[in-house]
C-alpha positions as CSV (number, residue, x, y, z in Angstrom):
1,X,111.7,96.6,106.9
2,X,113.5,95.7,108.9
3,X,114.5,97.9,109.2
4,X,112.9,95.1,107.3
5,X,112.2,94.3,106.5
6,X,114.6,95.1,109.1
7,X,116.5,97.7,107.1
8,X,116.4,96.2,104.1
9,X,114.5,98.5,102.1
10,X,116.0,98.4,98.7
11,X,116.4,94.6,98.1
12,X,112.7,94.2,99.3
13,X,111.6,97.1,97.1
14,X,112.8,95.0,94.1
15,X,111.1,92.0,95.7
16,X,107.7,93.6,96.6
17,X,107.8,95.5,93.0
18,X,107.8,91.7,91.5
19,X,105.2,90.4,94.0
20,X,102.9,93.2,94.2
21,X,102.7,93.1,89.8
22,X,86.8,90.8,108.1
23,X,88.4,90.3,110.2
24,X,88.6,92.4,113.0
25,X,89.1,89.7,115.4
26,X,88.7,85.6,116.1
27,X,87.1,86.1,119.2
28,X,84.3,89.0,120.0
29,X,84.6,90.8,123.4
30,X,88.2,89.6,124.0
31,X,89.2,91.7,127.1
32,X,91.9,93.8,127.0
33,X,95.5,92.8,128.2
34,X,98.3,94.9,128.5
35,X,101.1,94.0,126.2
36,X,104.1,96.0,127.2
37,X,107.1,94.0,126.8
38,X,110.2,93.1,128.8
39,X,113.7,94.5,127.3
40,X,115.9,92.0,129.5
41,X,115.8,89.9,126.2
42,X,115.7,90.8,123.0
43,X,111.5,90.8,122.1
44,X,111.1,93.1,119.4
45,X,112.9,94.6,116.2
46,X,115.9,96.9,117.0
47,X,116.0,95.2,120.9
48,X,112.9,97.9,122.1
49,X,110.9,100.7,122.1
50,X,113.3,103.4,121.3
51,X,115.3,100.9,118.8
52,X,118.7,101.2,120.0
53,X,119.6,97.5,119.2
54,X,121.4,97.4,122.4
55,X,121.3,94.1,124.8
56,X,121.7,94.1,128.5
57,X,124.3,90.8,128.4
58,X,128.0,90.5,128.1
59,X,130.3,88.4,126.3
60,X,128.4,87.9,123.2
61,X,130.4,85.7,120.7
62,X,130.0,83.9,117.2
63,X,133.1,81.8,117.4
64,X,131.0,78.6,117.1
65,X,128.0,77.7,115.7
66,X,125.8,76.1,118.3
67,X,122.8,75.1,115.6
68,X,121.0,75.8,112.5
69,X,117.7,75.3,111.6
70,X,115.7,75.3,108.3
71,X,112.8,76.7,107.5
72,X,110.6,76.8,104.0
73,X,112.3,80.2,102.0
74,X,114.3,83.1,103.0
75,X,114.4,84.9,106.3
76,X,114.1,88.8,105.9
77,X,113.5,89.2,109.4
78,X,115.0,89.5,112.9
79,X,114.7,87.0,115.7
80,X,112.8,88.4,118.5
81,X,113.7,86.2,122.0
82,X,110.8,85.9,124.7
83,X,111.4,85.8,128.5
84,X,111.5,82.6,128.7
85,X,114.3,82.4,125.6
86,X,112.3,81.4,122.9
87,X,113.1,82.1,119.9
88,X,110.7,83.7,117.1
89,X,111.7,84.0,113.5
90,X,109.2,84.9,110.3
91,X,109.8,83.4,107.2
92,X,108.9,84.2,103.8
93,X,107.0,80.7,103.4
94,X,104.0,82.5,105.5
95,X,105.1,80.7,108.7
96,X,105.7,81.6,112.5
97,X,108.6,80.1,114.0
98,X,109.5,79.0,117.4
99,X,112.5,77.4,118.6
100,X,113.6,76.0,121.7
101,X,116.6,77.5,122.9
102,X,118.6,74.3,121.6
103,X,117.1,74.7,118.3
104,X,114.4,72.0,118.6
105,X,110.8,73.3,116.7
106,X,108.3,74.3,119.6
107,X,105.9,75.2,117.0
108,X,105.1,77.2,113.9
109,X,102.0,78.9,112.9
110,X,101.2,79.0,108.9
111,X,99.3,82.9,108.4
112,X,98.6,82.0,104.4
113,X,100.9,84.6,103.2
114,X,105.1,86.2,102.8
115,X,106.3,86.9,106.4
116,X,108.2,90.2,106.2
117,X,107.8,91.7,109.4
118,X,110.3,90.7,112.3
119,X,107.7,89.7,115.5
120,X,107.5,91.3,118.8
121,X,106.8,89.5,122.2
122,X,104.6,91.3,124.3
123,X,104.7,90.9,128.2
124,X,102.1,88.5,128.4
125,X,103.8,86.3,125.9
126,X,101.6,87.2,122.9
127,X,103.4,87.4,119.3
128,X,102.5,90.1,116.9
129,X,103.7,90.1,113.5
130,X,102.6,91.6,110.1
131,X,101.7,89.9,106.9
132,X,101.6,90.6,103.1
133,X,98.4,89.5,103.1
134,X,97.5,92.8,105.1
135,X,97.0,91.3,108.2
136,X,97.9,91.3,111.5
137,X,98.6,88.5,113.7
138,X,98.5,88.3,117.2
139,X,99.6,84.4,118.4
140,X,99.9,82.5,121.8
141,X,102.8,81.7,123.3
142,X,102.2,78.1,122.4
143,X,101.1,79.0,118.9
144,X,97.7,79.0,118.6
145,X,95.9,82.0,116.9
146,X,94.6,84.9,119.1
147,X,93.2,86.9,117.0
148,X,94.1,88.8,113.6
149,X,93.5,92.3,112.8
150,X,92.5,93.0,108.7
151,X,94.7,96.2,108.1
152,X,94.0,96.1,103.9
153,X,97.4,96.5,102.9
154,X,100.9,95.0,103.0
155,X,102.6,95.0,106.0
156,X,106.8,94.8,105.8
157,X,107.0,97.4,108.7
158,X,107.5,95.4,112.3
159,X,105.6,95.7,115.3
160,X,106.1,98.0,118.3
161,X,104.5,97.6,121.5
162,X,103.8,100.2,124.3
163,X,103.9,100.4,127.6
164,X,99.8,100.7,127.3
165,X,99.7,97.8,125.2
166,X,98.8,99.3,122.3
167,X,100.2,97.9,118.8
168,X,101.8,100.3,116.3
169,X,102.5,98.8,112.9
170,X,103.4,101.0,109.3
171,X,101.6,99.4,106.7
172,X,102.0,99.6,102.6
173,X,98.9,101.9,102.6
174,X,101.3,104.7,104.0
175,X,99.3,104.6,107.4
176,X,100.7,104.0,110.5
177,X,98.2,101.6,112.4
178,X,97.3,101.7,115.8
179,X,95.5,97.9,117.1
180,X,94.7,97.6,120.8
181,X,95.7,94.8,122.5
182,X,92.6,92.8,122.0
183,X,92.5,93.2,118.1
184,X,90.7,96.4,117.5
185,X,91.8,99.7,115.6
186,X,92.2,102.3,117.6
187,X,93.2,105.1,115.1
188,X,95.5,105.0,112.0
189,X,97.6,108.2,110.6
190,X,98.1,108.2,106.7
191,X,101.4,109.6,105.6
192,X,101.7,110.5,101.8
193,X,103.4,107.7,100.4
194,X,104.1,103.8,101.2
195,X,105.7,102.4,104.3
196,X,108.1,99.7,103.4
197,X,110.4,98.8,106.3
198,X,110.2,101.7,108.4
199,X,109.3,100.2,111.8
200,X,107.3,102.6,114.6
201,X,110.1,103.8,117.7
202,X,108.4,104.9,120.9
203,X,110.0,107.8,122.9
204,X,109.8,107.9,126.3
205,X,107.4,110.5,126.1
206,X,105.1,108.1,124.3
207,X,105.3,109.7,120.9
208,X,105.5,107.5,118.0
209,X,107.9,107.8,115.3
210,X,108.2,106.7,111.7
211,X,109.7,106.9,108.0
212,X,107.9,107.1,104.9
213,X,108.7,106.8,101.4
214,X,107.4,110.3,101.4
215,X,110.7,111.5,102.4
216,X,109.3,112.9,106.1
217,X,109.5,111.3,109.6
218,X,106.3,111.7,111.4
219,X,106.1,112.2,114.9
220,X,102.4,110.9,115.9
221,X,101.1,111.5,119.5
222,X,99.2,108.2,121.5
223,X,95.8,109.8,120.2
224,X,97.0,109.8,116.6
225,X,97.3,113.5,116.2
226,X,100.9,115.2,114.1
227,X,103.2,116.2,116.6
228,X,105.6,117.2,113.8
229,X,107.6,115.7,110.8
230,X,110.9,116.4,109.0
231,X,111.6,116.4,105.3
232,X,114.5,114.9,104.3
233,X,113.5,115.0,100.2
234,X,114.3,111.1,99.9
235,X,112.6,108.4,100.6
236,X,113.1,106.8,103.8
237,X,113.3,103.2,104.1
238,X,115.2,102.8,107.8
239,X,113.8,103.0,110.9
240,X,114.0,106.2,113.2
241,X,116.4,105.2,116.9
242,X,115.8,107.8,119.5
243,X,118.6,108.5,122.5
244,X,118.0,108.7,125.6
245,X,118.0,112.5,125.3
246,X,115.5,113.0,123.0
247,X,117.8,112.8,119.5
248,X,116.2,110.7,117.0
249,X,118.2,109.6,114.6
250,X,117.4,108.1,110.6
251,X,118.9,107.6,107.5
252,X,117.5,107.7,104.2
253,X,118.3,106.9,100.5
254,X,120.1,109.6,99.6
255,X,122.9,108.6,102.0
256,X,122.5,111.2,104.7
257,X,122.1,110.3,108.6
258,X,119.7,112.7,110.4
259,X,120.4,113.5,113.9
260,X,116.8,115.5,114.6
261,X,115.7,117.3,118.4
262,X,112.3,115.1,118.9
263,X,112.1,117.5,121.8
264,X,111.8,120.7,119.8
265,X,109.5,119.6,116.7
266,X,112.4,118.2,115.1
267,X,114.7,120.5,114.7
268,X,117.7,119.2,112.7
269,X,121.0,119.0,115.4
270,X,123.1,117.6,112.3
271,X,123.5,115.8,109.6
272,X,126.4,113.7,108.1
273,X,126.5,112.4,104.5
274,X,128.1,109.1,104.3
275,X,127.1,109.2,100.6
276,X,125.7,105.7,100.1
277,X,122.1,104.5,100.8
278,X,121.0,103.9,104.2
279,X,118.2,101.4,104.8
280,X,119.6,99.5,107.9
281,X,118.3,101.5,111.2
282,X,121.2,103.2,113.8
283,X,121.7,101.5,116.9
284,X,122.8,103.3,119.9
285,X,125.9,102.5,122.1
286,X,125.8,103.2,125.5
287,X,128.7,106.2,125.1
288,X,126.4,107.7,122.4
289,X,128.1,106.5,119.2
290,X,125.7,105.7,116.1
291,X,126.2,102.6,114.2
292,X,124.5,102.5,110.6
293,X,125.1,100.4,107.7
294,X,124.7,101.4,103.9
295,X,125.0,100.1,100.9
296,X,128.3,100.9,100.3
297,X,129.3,97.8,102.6
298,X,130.8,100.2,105.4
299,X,129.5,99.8,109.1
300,X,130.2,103.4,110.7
301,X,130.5,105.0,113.6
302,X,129.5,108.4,114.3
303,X,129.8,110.2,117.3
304,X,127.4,112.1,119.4
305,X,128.4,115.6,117.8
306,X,128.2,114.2,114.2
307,X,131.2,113.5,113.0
308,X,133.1,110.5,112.0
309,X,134.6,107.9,114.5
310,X,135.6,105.3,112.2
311,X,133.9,102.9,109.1
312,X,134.8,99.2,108.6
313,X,134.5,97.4,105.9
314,X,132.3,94.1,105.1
315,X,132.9,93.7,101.7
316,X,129.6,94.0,100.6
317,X,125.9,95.8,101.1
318,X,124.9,96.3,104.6
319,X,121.1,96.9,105.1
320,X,120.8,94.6,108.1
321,X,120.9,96.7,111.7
322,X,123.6,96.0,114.0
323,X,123.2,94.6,117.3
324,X,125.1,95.2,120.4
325,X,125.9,93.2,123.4
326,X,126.5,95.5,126.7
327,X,130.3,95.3,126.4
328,X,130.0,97.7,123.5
329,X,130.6,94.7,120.8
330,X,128.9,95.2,117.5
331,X,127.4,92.6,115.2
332,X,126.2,93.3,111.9
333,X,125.7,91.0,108.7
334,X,126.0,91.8,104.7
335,X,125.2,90.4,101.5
336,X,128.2,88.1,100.9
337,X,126.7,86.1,104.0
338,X,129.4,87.0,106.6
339,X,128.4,88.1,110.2
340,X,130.9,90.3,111.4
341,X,131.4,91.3,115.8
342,X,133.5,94.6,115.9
343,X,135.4,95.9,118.6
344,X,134.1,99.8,119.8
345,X,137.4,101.0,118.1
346,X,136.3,99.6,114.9
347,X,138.5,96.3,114.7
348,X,137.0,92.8,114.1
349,X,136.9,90.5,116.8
350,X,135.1,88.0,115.4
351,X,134.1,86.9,112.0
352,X,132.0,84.0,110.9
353,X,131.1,82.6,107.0
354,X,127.1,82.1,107.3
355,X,126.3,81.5,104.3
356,X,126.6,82.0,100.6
357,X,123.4,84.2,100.5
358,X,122.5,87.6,101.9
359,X,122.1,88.5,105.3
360,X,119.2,90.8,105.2
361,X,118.0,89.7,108.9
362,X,119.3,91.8,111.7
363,X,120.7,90.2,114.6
364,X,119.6,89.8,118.3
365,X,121.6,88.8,121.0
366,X,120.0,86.9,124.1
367,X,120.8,86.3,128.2
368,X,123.7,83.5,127.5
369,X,125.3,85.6,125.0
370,X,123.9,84.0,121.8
371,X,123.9,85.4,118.7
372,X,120.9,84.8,116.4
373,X,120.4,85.4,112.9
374,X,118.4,84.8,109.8
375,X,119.7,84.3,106.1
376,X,118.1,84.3,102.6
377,X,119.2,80.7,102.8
378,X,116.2,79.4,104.6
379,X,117.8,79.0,107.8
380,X,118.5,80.1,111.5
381,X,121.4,80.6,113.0
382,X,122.4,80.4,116.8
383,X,126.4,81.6,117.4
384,X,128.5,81.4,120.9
385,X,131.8,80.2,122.1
């Protein structure tokens, strides 16, 4: 959430505050298989483990559309791409979606409930996503069910993967979650309040990071043990991004972007208040500028040292997270339906009218340079030139 919820924490809130008024696994003694996944694409939430949103491929563009695609109610999520550029999408109807890379239906997989949680592709080709019907899917790559892990509570938060194929996953409950690859808990770490959209980020170190509606990021080690957390008094809704460095970086309700030393307990480096709601997760350029959305409708830039590089303007509320192709471009969408691609000095490039509804989803970027995104519309979109 998304972070979705992909960073969309304060539409869903309404949402889920309307909604909300055994199995352990399909198949006994499933062995284990490693599930780390492969970055070239775009296979998980925020791009990978340390959610920087950034893609390896050039010339990106959304001058054209190249296809849509309908599915059976809103898209809160983000495409994930597999290695072989399939396309994965979540929809709110309760179904698993994936698309050919000309928009032709491979296959979908019905899970019974709201889809929320944008999927992740592991290295084997497995797809994990989280359900509001507090479960845990883990699918085939040609759609069939693998197994599915009974977590007991709502899951908006997406799926992270590491490199030892464990699952992370935030759940409603206010626990983080960790499932082993073959569908069986390996620990789980309550915080004091829900997890919405705040999605698990992986340092390189192997810690893993999350939000809560608590207000606190948690730092959790593999074993499930507090490293450290950060209060930030408001609750967090967005998705912690971690440089290469070590800085973690978060925003939070109360409009303030935390740039936090994961490396020293987190100890706060800076902070910089853009004064509007944050629910969208930072991505990281590769020169070490931050790009958030908030509510306000601005996309900015920070730098490095925590000060202001420039804001543009979208005309609307931005809680989906930006993507960025490896030429520096940045795509973001907002709630009047618009995707916009920005220059790095903060000028659009490109613009184009999705839709009349919200753009919640965040986008994801593949090897030929397209663009993918999902709308409140019911429908998938692939962008190019």
């Amino acid at each position: 959430m998304n972070s979705i919820f992909t960073g969309t924490g304060f539409f869903k809130t309404v949402k889920t505050a309307v909604i909300a008024t055994l199995f352990i696994s399909l198949f006994a003694g499933v062995n284990t298989i490693t599930a780390q996944v492969n970055t070239k694409e775009h296979p998980m939430f925020m791009h990978d483990l340390r959610h920087s949103g950034r893609s390896e491929y050039h010339d990106a563009h959304i001058i054209k559309l190249k296809w849509k695609t309908i599915t059976g109610s809103e898209i809160w999520s983000s495409p994930a791409i597999g290695p072989d550029n399939t396309v994965y999408v979540s929809s709110t109807d309760g179904n698993v979606f994936a698309y050919n890379p000309d928009g032709t239906e491979k296959w979908h997989y019905r899970t019974g409930d709201e889809l929320y949680s944008s999927p992740a592709v592991g290295a084997d080709g497995t797809i994990y996503v989280g359900g509001k019907n507090k479960k845990l899917f883990a699918l085939t790559p040609d759609g069939k069910i693998k197994w599915m892990y009974f977590i007991g509570s709502d899951v908006y938060s997406s799926p992270a993967i590491s490199n030892d194929g464990t699952i992370y996953v935030g759940a409603w409950d206010g626990k983080l979650y960790a499932i082993q690859s073959n569908g069986t808990l390996k620990w789980s770490y309550s915080t004091a309040a829900n997890i919405l959209s705040s999605s698990p980020a992986i340092g390189d170190n192997g810690i893993i990071y999350i939000g809560s509606q608590d207000g606190r990021i948690y730092a959790i080690s593999e074993e499930g043990r507090i490293k450290w957390s950060f209060m930030t008094k408001a609750k967090i809704d967005s998705s912690p991004s971690i440089s290469k460095e070590g800085v973690l970086y978060i925003g939070a309700h109360n409009g303030i972007l935390y740039a936090l030393d994961s490396n020293n307990k987190g100890k706060m480096i800076w902070t910089y208040n853009i004064g509007s709601r944050i629910d969208a997760t930072p991505a990281l350029s590769s020169d070490g500028t931050i790009y958030v959305g908030a509510k306000d409708g601005n996309l900015y830039a920070i730098n490095p040292d925590g000060t202001l590089k420039w804001s543009y303007n979208t005309g609307d509320t931005i809680t989906s997270s930006a993507a960025i192709s490896a030429d520096g471009i940045i795509f973001v969408g907002s709630w009047n339906g618009v995707l916009h691609a920005i220059s790095p000095d903060g000028k659009l490039k490109e613009k184009q009218n999705v839709s009349r509804f919200p753009l919640l989803s965040s986008p994801s970027i593949d090897s030929h340079g397209t663009v993918y995104i999902g709308s409140t519309d019911w429908k998938v979109y692939a962008f190019g030139k």
